[in-house]
C-alpha positions, 0 to 999 in steps of 0.5 A: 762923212763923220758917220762913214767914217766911224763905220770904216773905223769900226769894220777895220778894227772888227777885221783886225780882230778877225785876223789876230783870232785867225793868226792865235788859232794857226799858232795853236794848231802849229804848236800842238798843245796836247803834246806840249801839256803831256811833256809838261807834265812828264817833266814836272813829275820828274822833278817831284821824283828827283827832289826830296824834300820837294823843290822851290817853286822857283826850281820848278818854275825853272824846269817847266818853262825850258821843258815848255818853250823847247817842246813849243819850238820843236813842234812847230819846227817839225810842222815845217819840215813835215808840211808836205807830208801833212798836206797829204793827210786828211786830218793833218791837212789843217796843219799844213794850211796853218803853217801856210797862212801864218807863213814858214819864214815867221814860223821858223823864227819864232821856233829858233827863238823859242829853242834858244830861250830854253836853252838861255834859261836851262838851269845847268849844262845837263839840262841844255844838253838834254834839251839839244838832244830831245831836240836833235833826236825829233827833228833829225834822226826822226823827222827829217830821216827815220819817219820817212824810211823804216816802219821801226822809226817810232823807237827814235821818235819815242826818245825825245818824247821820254826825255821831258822826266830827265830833264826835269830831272836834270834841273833840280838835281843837275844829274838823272835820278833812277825813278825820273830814269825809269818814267822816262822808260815807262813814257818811251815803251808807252809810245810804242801801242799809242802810236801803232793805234794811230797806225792802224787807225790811220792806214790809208792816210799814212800809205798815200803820205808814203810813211812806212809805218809798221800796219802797211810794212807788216800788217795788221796781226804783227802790230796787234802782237806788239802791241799786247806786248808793249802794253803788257810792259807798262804794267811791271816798268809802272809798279816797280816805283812802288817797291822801290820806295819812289812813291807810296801805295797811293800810286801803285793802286792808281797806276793798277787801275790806269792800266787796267783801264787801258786795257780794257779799253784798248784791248780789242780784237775787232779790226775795226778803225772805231775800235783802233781809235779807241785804243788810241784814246785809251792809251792817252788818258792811260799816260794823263792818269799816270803822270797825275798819280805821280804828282799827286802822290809826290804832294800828298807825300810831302804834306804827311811829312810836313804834317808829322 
C-alpha cells in the first residue's frame, strides 16, 4: 500500500506540474510578450531622451514597471473582447483557446488588477492620464469600435501604441519632451506599412473574421502605395533627432542602416504572402534597431560626459 501510495503522490504532483506549465503557457500567449517588450523598450528610450543627465534607476524602474503592467493588462483584456474574432483566424485561433482554458472571468481580473497597479504606481498624474488614454484608445476607440468597422482604424489603433515614449516621458520629467514627441511620431507612422504587411499577408484570414482592413476594402495596389509612403516618412521623422542635438551621429548612421535595411528587405514588388511576411519582419527588427540605437546612444553619451 505505501508503494501505491508513493506512486499517486508522485503522478498527481507530475499532473500539477503539467497544469501549472499549462496555465504559464495560456498567460503568455494572452498577455502577448513581443508587443509588451517593443513598448517597454519605446518607453524606456523615452525616458533616456527626456532626462539629462540621465534619470535614477529608481525613476526608470518607476516608468518601466507602469508602462509594463498597463500594456500587460490591456493585452489581455483585448484577448477577451477580440476572442471571437480570433477564433475565427487560423494563426489567432490558440489565443483564443488560451483565453478559454484559463477562463475569461480570471483573465478579466488579473487585467483590472494590472491596469490598476499601473496607475497606483504612475509617478505623477501626467503619467496616469496617458496611461488611461493608451488604455482607453485600444480597447474603446479601436478594439471594441474602429477595428471592426472602417479599414482606416489602423490610425486609432496606432495611438496607443505611440504612447509608451511619452509616458516614459512624462514620468521623468512630468511633461512631454519634443524628442519623446517625435519618437512617439516615428512609432505611430511605423505602425501604418507593419500592419498593412500583416494585411496583406493575412487577407483571407482577416476577410473570414470580417475585419475591414485596408487590402480587402481597397485592394492590393493602394495598400503597397501607402505603404512606400509611410516607410519613405520613417527615414526623415528618424533623422531629424540628429540635427536637433537629441542624439549624436552614432544614431544617425544606425537609424540610416535600420532603415535602409528595412527597405531592402520589405520593398518588394512580387505579390506574393512570402514576400509580404517578410516585410512584416522587416519592419519589426527595423523598430528593435531604432529603439536600441536610441539607448545605446543615450548611455554611450552619458559615459563621454562622465569620462570628460
Amino acid at each position: 500500500m505505501p508503494a501505491l501510495s508513493d506512486s499517486y503522490s508522485v503522478s498527481a504532483a507530475m499532473t500539477n506540474d503539467h497544469d501549472k506549465i499549462h496555465r504559464i503557457k495560456a498567460i503568455l500567449i494572452i498577455a502577448k510578450p513581443g508587443i509588451i517588450l517593443a513598448e517597454t523598450l519605446a518607453g524606456l528610450a523615452g525616458i533616456l531622451l527626456s532626462s539629462v543627465p540621465l534619470p535614477s534607476i529608481k525613476e526608470t524602474a518607476c516608468g518601466i514597471i507602469c508602462i509594463t503592467l498597463a500594456a500587460t493588462g490591456a493585452a489581455m483584456a483585448n484577448s477577451i473582447l477580440d476572442r471571437d474574432t480570433d477564433n475565427k483566424m487560423p494563426r489567432l485561433r490558440q489565443r483564443c483557446l488560451a483565453v478559454e482554458s484559463i477562463g475569461p472571468k480570471r483573465i478579466a481580473a488579473l487585467s483590472i488588477a494590472l491596469l490598476s497597479i499601473s496607475l497606483l504606481a504612475a509617478c505623477n498624474f501626467l503619467t496616469a492620464t496617458l496611461l488611461i488614454a493608451a488604455a482607453a484608445t485600444y480597447l474603446l476607440l479601436y478594439t471594441v469600435w474602429l477595428k471592426k468597422c472602417s479599414p482606416w482604424g489602423v490610425f486609432a489603433g496606432a495611438i496607443p501604441g505611440a504612447l509608451p515614449p511619452l509616458i516614459g516621458s512624462a514620468s521623468v520629467i512630468e511633461t512631454i519632451s519634443a524628442p519623446a514627441f517625435l519618437l512617439a511620431v516615428l512609432i505611430f507612422v511605423w505602425q501604418l506599412p507593419h500592419f498593412w504587411f500583416l494585411a496583406l499577408h493575412y487577407r483571407d484570414e482577416y476577410q473570414k473574421a470580417h475585419i475591414p482592413v485596408l487590402p480587402i476594402c481597397y485592394g492590393y495596389k493602394i495598400t503597397i502605395k501607402l505603404i512606400y509612403i509611410s516607410v519613405s516618412l520613417l527615414l526623415p521623422i528618424s533623422l531629424v533627432l540628429w540635427p536637433l542635438g537629441y542624439s549624436s551621429g552614432i544614431y544617425g548612421i544606425m537609424a540610416f542602416i535600420a532603415w535602409g535595411a528595412f527597405v531592402t528587405l520589405g520593398y518588394n514588388h512580387s505579390n506574393t504572402k512570402h514576400n509580404f511576411r517578410k516585410g512584416y519582419l522587416a519592419s519589426i527588427a527595423y523598430l528593435v534597431m531604432i529603439l536600441l540605437a536610441i539607448i545605446v546612444d543615450r548611455y554611450v553619451g552619458s559615459l563621454e560626459i562622465i569620462l570628460k
